[in-house]
N, C-alpha and C positions, 0 to 999 in steps of 0.2 A: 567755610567748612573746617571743620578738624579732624588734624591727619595725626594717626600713630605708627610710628614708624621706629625702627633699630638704628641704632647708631653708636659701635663699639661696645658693645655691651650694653644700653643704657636704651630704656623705654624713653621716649620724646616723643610730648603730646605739643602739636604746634597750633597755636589759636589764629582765629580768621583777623585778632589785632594785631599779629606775629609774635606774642610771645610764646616762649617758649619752656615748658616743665618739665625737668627731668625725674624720672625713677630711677635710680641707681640701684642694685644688690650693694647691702652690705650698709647702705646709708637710710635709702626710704624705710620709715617705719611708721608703725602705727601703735595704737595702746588697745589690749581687748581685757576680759576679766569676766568674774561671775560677781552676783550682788543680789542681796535679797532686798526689798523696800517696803517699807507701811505709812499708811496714807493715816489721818484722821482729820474729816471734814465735819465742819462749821458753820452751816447756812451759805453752803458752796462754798467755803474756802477749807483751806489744804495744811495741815501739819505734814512735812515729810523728814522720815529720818532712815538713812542707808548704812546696813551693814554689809560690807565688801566682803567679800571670800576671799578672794585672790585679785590680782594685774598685773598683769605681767607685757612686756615690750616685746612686738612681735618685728622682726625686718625683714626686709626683698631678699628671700634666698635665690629666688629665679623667678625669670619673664619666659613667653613666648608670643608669638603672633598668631593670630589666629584667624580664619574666613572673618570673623564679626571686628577683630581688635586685637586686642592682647591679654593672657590671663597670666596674673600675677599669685607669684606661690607666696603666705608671707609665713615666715615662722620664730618660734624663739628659742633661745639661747639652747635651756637645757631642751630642747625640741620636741617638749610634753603639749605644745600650743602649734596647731597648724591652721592658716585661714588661705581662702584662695579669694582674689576679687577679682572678675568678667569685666574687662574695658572694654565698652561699645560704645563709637563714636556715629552719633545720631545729630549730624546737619552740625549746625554749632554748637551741638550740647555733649558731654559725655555724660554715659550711662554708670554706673557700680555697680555692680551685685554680687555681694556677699558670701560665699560658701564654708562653714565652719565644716571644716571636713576630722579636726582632731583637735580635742580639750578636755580639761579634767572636769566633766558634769555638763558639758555645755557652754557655751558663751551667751550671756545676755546683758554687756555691755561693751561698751566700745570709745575711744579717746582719740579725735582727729586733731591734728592741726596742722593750720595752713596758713602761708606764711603772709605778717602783714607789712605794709607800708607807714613811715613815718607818719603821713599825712591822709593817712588813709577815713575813708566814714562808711560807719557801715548803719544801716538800717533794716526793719522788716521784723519777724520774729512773731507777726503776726499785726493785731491791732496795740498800738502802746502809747497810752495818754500821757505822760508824764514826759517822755522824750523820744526827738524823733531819729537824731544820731547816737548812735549805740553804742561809739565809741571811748571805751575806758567804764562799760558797763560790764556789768556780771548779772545774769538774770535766768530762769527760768523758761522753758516751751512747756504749759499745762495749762488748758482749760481752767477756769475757775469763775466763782461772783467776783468782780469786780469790785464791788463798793464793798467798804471795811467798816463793820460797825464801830471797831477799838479805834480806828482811826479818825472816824465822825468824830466818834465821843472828845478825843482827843484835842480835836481841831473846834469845837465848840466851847471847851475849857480855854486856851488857848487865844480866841477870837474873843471870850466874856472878859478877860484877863487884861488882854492888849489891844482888841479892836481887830477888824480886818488885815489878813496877811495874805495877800493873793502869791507871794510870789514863792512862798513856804512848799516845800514838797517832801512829800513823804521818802525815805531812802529808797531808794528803785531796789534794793536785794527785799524788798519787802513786798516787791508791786508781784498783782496778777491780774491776770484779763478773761474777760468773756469767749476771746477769741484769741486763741495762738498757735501758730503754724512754725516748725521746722523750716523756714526760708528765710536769708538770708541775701541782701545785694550789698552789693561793695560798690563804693563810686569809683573805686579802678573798672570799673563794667562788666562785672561776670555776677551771677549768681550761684548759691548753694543752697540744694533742699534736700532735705533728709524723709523716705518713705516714713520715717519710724511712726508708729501712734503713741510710744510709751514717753516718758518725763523725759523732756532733757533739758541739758543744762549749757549755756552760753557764756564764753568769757572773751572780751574784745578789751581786756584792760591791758596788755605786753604789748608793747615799741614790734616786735620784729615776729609775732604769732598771733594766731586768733585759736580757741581753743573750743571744740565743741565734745559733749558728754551726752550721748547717746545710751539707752537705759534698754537695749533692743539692738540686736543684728541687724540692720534695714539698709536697704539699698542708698544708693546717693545720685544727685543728677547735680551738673554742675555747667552752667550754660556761659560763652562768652560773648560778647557782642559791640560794636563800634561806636553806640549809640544806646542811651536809655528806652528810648521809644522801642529800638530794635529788642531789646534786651527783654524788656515787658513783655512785646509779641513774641519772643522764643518761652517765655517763664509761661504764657500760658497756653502755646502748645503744648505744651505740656499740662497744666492744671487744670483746664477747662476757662472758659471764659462766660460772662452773664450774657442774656437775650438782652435785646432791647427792651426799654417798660413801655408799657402799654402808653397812647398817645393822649388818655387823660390826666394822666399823669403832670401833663408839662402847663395846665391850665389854669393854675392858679395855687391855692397855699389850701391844705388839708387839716381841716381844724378839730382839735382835740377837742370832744365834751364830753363831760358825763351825765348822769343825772336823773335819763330820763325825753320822751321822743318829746311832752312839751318844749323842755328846756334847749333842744336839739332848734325847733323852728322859733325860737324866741329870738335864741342868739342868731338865726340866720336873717332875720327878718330886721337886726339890729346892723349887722355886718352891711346888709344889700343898702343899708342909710349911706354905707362911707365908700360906696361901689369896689368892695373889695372883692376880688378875682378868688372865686371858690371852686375848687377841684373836685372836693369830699368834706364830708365829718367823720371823723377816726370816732368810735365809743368805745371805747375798749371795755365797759363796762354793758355793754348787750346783753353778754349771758346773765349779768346779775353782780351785785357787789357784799363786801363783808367789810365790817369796821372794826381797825383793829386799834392798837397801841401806835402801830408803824402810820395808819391811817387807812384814807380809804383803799383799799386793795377787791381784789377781783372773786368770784365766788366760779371757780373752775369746774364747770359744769356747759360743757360746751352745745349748749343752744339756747334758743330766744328768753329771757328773761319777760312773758307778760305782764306782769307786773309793775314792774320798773320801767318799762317802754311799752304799753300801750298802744296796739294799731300800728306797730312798728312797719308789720307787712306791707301795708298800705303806706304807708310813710316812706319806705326806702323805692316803692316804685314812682313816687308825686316829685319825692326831691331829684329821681335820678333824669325824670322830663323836663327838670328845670335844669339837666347840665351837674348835679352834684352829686357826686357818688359816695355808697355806704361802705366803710370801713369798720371791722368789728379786731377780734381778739381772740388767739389761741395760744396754748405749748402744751407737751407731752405729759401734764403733771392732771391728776382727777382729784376733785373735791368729795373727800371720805362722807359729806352727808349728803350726797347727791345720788342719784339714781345713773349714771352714767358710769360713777364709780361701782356701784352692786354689782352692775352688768358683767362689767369688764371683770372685777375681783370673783366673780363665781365661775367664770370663764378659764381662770387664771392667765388673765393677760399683763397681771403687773408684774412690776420687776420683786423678786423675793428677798427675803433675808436669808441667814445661814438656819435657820428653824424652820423654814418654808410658807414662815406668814407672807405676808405684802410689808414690802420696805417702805415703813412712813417717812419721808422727809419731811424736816421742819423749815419751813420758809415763813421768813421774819416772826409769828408768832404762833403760825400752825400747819400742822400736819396735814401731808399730800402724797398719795402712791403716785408712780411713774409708769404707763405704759411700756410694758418690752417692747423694746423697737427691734430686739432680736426674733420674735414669737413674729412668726410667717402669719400667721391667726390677728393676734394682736393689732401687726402693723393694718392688714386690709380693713380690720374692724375702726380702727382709726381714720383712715384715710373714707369711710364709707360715713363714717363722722360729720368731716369736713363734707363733705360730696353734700349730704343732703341738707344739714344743719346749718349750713353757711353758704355755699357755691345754690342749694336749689331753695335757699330762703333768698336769696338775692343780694347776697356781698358783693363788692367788686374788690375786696382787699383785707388784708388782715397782717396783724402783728404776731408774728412767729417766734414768742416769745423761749426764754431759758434755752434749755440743752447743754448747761453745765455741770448739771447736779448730779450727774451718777455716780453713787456712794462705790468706792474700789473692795468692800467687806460684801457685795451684796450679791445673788445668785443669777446668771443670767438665765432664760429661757435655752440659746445656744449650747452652754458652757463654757464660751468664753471668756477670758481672764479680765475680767471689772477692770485693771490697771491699766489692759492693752488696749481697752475699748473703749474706757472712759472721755478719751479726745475725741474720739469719732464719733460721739453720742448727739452732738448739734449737727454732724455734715448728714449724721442717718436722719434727723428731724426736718435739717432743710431737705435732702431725696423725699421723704416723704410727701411731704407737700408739693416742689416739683411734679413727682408723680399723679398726685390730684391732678393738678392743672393741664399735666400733659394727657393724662387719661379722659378729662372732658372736652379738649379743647381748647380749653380757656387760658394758655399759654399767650399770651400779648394783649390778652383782653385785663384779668383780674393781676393784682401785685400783691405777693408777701415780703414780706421785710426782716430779717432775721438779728439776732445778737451774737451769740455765741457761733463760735465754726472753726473748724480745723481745718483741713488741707482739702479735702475733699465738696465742704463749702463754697468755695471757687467757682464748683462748675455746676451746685443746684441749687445754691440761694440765687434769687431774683434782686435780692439787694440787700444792701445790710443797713444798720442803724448803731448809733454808736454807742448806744447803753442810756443806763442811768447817771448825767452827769450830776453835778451840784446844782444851787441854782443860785450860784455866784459867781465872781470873778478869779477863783483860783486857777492857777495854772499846770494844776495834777488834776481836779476834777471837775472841774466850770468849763464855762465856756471857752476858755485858751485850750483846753487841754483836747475839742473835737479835731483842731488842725491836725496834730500830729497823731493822731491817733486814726483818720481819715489817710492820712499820706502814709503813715508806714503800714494799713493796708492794702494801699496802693501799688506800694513796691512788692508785693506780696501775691499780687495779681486779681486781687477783688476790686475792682475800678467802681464801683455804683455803691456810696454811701450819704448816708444822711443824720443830723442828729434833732432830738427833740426839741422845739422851738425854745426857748426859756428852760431846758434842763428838768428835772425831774426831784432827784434829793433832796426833802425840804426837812429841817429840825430848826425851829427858831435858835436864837437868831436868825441862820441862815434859812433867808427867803427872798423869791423872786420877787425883785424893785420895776415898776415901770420900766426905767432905764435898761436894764438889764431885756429884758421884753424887748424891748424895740430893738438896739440891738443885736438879739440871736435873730432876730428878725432879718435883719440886714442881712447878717451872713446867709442863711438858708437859702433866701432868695437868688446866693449866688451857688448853686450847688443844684444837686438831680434831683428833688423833693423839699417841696416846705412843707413841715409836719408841724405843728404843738403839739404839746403834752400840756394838761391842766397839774400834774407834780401829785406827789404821794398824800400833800396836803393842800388843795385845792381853794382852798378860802382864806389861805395864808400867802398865796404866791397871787401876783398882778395878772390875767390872765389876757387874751388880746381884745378884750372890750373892758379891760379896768378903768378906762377912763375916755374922752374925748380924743386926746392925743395919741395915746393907743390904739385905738381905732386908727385912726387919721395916718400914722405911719406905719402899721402893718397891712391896712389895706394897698398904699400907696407900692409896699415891699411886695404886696400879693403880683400888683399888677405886672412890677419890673420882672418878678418871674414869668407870667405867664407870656409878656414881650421878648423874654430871652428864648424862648422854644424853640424857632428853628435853631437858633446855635446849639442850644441844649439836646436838640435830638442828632443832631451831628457829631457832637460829640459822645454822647448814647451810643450811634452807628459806629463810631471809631474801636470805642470799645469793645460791643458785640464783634466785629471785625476781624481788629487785629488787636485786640488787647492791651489797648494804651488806656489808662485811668480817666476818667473825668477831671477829677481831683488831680492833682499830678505836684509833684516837686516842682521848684524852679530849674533845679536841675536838670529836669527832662528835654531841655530847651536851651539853657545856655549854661559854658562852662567855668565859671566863676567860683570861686573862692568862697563868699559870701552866698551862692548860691547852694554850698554842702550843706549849709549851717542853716541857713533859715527855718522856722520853725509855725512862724507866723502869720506865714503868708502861702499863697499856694497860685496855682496856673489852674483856672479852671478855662478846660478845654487848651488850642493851642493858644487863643490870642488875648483872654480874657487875665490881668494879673488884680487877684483880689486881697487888701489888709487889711482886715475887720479892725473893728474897733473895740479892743480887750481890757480895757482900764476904765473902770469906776471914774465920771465927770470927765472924762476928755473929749475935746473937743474939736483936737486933729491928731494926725498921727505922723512919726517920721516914718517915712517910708523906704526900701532898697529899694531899686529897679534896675534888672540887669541891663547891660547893653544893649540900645535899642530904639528905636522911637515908640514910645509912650503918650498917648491922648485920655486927659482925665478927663472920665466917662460924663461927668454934671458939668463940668466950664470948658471942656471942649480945647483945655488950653494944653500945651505939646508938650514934653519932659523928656531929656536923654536919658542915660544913666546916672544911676550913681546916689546918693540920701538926697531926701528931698520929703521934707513938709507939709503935710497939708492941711485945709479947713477939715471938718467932718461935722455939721452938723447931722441931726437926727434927718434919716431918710438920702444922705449921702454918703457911705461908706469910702473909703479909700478902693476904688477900683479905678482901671487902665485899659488900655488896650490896643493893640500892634498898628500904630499906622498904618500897614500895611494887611491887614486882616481881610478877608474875603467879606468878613461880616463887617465889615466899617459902616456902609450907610444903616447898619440898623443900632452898629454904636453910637454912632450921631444922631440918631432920633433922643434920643436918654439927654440931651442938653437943656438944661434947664434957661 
């Protein structure tokens, strides 16, 4: 518990790991100021440029105590700036809150900082591919697309030039994610998260400070705890935490097609030759598809495509008696030649521009209005979308796609400020769909999977997915870069993610190799979901029947998932719980040096330690393993700590697991 208490003048906040923060008058301060900002977005991504009015340095004029805490007066020098902040000590977390009670125009920014350790690591900040220790970064809290077309382009010039560079990363003050959250964990074991929804800005590169920029007055909550595990179940009482997924889920590998409902039983009928363990078919392309420049892409028109799927009705009830469930495709965006978009734009359910037409967004080559998700109207007509068109056509699942595109120049339905509301625009898409699910029922029966989310995502997405990776061996957007980008949403408090089997982003050169396929294969199978994705260009990427041996090893991949399920739903239950990841650092688990830093490996569940294989032609991998006893999972043979090498053929990935595990005799079934 955390106690605040007086002592000679001086607020002292005492943590449950006995340290100790002092607030002093005269010393404690903080940074506040006014700012105006302008966004200009790019196919989801963001130009920002800030003109400051003022900042000025506020300090502890005075403290008191109070029934809840203590409320701290802060003010500044010429005493034109007065702020008050509420400390309420809530179990092991303290609470902030804010009160601008005197400024010149308002405050709508603010500058913390808090002090760091030599050896300190910090992680979180949302989902982040490229790195998972944050330390001696500088970066961005903003929603955005992910994938950078100047950077493809870039890296394709680049790659014709010199050949493959996996180990190349783009400068991190450049990076943006689908998904980012105001949270913060420190391996000293506390965290920081900030209410705010507006930009902020993160600096962990000073020896002896951490520095956050807060673009919005918002509250702060700041949790401490003895242990990671504990620390996660404090961060998501607070955030909310996922359900469990449904139990078909854990049954085998969920197969991306498109095409078409023949093409659907062709390939399944191919798959049942190599007895590969089927959960589902994902088609994301159900409602119907458009060929662009980018490739094949989806025709956003949210219902059945007869056409292109044929007897589909009949088809999603014959596969699901055989055990295989139908997975389709949404997000908040309408296809301007379709009749779903008339509806909605006569209605005025899209989001507007400053003229009051409908905001066309351009995604990759063409133009799509957005559902207000603020419009009370809109959202139900949405959600009665999904109810009928998909949940009473017979889905069991779908991809809940975007939620990062809302233009900051455009009109809400509310009149709320596009800037403030911009981050929260995936956590209102994931509520939305929750809502579906909870409004029929079908809450642990059906799964959606989401991209984008900010902070409120946590507690209504059912799972997330990790985006659009590459569909190569880079380590900012291939297959290395799901580790970290999975674990620092982990520390984050979203414990349930998955990424597309073989990756997505295809431009020749880069394209998906066998190799590669099998591969993502391995890892998935060690995670909450095996999904494919057939890629942007489908007949240029290997896909899991390109060949014999594909076959042969992603079935084999299918089965070790659906053999992992009772652990898998154990750990599910942990999560649903108490709020411990699936996914998890090694550090959740043991305190090691090497275990701040690792990046490329992870702890699924508590006993399970998995190190994919991320290099082009390898054929083993060196491996960390903390302190412990260790049983590789295929030869059954025992490892302490410490580096240690190993084989890795195809369909044997570098996994381990705790001698001591509860689940041991179903790790010793896996012995080859």
């Amino acid at each position: 518990m955390l106690h605040l208490t007086e002592n000679k003048g001086t607020l002292l906040l005492t943590c449950n790991t006995g340290q100790k923060i002092a607030f002093t008058p005269g010393k404690t301060a903080l940074c506040v100021g006014r700012g105006e900002a302008s966004y200009t977005m790019s196919h989801g991504r963001f130009r920002f440029s800030e003109k400051l009015l003022y900042k000025t340095v506020l300090r502890l004029a005075e403290f008191g105590m109070t029934d809840s805490g203590a409320a701290l007066r802060f003010e500044s020098g010429d005493k034109e700036t007065e702020l008050t902040a509420f400390f309420t000590a809530v179990g092991d977390r303290l609470d902030v809150h804010f009160d601008d009670i005197r400024s010149r125009g308002g405050l709508n920014r603010m500058w913390l900082r808090l002090p760091a350790a030599e050896n300190e690591h910090i992680y979180g900040g949302g989902e982040v591919f490229s790195e998972f220790d944050l330390r001696g970064q500088k970066g961005r809290v903003w929603v955005a697309e992910h994938t950078h077309p100047a950077a493809i382009s870039r890296k394709l010039v680049r790659e014709k030039l010199s050949g493959p560079q996996p180990d190349h990363k783009e400068p991190f003050s450049s990076y943006e994610t689908y998904y980012a959250q105001p949270t913060f964990v420190s391996s000293r074991k506390y965290f920081i998260h900030s209410d705010a929804t507006a930009y902020c800005g993160f600096d962990f590169r000073h020896k002896t400070f951490h520095e956050l920029e807060i673009r919005q007055i918002a509250d702060l909550h700041i949790g401490f705890a003895k242990s990671f595990p504990a620390l996660s179940g404090l961060l998501s009482d607070l955030l909310g935490r996922q359900p469990e997924l449904p139990d078909w889920v854990y049954d085998g590998a969920i197969l991306g097609i498109q095409g078409g409902t023949g093409i659907v039983n062709k390939k399944l009928e191919t798959v049942k030759q190599y007895d590969t363990a089927v959960a589902g078919v994902w088609c994301q392309d159900w409602e119907g598809r458009r060929i662009t420049a980018f490739g094949k892409q989806l025709m956003w028109n949210w219902k059945w495509d007869e056409t292109l799927y044929p007897g589909l009705d009949g088809a999603i009830t014959a596969w699901k008696e055989k055990g295989v469930r139908f997975l389709g495709y949404i997000n908040p965006f309408l296809a301007v030649e379709k009749d779903l978009y008339a509806y909605a734009s006569a209605r005025g359910y899209c989001v507007k521009d400053r003229s009051g037409r409908d905001y066309l967004v351009k995604i990759t080559t063409f133009p799509a209005a957005m559902v207000d998700l603020t419009n009370p109207d809109a959202w139900d007509w949405l959600k009665g979308v999904i109810k009928e068109n998909m949940i009473g056509f017979g889905l069991d699942g779908w991809m809940a796609d975007f939620g990062e595109y809302l233009p900051t120049d455009c009109v809400l339905f509310s009149g709320e400020d596009p800037a403030i509301v911009h981050c929260t625009w995936p956590a209102r898409w994931a509520k939305l769909n929750r809502e579906v699910l909870e409004e029929t029922g079908k809450l642990g029966e059906i799964l959606f999977f989401t991209r984008a989310g900010h902070t409120d995502t946590v507690r209504y997405s059912v799972m997330m997915w990790n985006g659009d990776q590459h569909t190569d061996w880079s380590f900012d957007c291939g297959l290395p870069s799901v580790i970290p980008a999975t674990l620092s949403l982990a520390v984050c408090g979203f414990g349930l993610a998955h990424s597309d089997v073989g990756g997505y982003i295809t431009f020749p050169p880069m394209q998906r190799s066998e190799e590669l396929m099998i591969r993502w294969a391995e890892m998935s199978a060690f995670s909450p979901l095996m999904r494919s994705h057939e890629g942007n260009k489908p007949e240029e990427n290997a896909q899991f029947d390109a060949s014999d041996e594909v076959l042969k090893y992603h079935a084999r991949m299918s089965r070790i998932h659906r053999a992992l399920k009772p652990y898998l739903k154990a750990a599910v239950k942990e999560n649903a719980e108490k709020g411990v990841p699936v996914m998890r650092p090694l550090f959740f688990a043991y305190d090691e040096e090497k275990a701040y830093t690792e990046s490329t490996e992870y702890l699924l569940g508590g006993d399970l330690l998995v190190a994919p294989i991320l290099r082009e032609g390898a054929k083993e991998r060196t491996v960390y393993l903390p302190e412990d006893e260790w049983v590789h999972l295929w030869s059954g043979k025992t490892y302490g700590g410490g580096t240690h090498t190993v084989a890795a053929p195809f369909g044997q990935p570098p996994v381990f697991y705790r001698r001591d595990s509860a689940f041991a005799e179903l790790f010793a079934s896996f012995v080859l």
